[in-house]
C-alpha positions as CSV (number, residue, x, y, z in Angstrom):
1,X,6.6,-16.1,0.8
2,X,8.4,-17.3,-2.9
3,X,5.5,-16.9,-4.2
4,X,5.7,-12.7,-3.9
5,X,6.9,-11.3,-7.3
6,X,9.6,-9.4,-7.1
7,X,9.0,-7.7,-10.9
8,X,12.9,-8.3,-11.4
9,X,14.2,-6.5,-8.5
10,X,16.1,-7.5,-5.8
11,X,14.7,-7.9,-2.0
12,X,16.2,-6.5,1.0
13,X,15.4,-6.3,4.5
14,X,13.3,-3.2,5.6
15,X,14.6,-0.5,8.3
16,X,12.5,-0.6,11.6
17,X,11.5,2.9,10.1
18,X,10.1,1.3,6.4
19,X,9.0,-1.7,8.5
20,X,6.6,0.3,10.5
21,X,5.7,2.8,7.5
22,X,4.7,-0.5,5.4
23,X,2.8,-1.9,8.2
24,X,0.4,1.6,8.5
25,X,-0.3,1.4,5.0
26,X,-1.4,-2.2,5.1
27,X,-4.1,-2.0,7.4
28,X,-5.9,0.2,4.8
29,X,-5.7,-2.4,1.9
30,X,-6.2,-5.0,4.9
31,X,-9.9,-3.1,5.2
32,X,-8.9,-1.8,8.6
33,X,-8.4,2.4,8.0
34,X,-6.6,3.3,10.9
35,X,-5.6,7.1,12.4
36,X,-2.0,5.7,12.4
37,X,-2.1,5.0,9.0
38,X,-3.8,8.2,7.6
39,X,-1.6,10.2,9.5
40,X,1.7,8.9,7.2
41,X,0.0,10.6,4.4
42,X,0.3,14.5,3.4
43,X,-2.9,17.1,3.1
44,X,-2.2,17.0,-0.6
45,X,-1.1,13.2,-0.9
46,X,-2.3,11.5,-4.3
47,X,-2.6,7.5,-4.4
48,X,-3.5,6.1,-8.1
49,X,-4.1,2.6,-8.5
50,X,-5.8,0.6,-12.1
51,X,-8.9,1.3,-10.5
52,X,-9.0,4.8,-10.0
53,X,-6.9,8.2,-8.6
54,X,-6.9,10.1,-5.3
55,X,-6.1,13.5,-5.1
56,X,-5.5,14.8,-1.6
57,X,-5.8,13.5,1.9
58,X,-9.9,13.3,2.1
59,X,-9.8,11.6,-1.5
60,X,-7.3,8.6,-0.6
61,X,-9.3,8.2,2.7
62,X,-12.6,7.8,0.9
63,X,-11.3,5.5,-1.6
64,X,-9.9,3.3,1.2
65,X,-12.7,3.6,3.3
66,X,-15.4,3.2,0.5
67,X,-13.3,-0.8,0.4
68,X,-15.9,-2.6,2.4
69,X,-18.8,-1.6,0.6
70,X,-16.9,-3.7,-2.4
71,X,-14.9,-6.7,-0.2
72,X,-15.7,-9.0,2.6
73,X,-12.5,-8.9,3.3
74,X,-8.7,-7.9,2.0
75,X,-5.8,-10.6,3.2
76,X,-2.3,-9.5,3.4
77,X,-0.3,-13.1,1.8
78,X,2.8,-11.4,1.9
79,X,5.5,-8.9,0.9
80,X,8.8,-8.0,0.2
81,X,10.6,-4.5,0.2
82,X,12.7,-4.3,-3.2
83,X,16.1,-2.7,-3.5
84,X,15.2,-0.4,-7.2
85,X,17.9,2.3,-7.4
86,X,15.6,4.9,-9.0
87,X,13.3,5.2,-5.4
88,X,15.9,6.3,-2.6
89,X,14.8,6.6,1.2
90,X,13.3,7.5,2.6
91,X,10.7,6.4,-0.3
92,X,10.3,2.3,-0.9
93,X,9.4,0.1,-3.2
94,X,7.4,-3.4,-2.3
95,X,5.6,-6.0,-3.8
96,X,2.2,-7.0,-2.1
97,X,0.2,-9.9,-2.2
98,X,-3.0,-9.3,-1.1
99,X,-6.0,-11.7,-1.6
100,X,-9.6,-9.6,-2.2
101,X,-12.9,-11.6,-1.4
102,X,-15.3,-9.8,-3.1
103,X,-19.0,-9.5,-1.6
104,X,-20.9,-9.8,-5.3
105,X,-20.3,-12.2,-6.6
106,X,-18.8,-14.2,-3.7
107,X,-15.2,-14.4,-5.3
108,X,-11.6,-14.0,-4.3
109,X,-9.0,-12.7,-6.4
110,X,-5.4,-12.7,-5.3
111,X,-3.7,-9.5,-7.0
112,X,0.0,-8.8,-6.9
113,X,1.0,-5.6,-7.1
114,X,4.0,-3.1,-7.2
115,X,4.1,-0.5,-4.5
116,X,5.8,2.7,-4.3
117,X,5.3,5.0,-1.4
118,X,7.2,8.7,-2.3
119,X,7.5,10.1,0.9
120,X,8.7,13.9,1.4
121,X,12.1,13.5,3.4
122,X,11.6,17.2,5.2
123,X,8.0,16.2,6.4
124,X,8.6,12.6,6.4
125,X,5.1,12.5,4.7
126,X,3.5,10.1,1.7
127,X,3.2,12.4,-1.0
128,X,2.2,9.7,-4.1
């Protein structure tokens, strides 16, 4: 997994909570939109990405949902949770490598991104 960015932060190890928050939220960009998942999310939750923004619950589930239609398939390579000091728990921070196989044209495009999951400590909730 060395070859995860880290975007000049430092990794650490996750909590069992983080862990299992991270894992949710990667079966949606692993094309697999679980209930588990959906539920870590608040009614007015907004996800914004270079491709496009989300603005409340049914928006981010349509935008992960409508991911089929454009990839065969969505590969988790690997990740690591970064220690930044301006997101404090419970938000995180990670870096994701997740390798895209599109379905026209037949291409795969490994993308690395920088993740940040805000979550409302009194709900517990993703919020952005």
């Amino acid at each position: 997994m060395s070859s995860i960015p880290t975007f000049n932060f430092t990794e650490r190890q996750p909590s069992s909570e983080e862990k299992a928050l991270i894992e949710d939220v990667l079966n949606l960009y692993q094309l697999n939109p679980i209930t588990a998942a959906y539920a870590r999310y608040s009614e007015n939750a907004t996800f914004h990405d270079p491709i496009g923004l989300a603005e409340g619950l049914e928006s981010v589930k349509a935008q992960f949902n409508g991911m089929p239609k454009i990839f065969s398939s969505s590969i988790t390579k690997g990740y690591k949770v970064l220690d930044n000091p301006e997101v404090k728990p419970p938000s995180i921070q990670f870096s994701l490598s997740q390798l895209y196989k599109l379905k026209l044209p037949p291409t795969e495009k490994l993308v690395n991104s920088l993740i940040t999951l805000h979550v409302d400590p009194s709900s517990n909730l993703i919020v952005k």
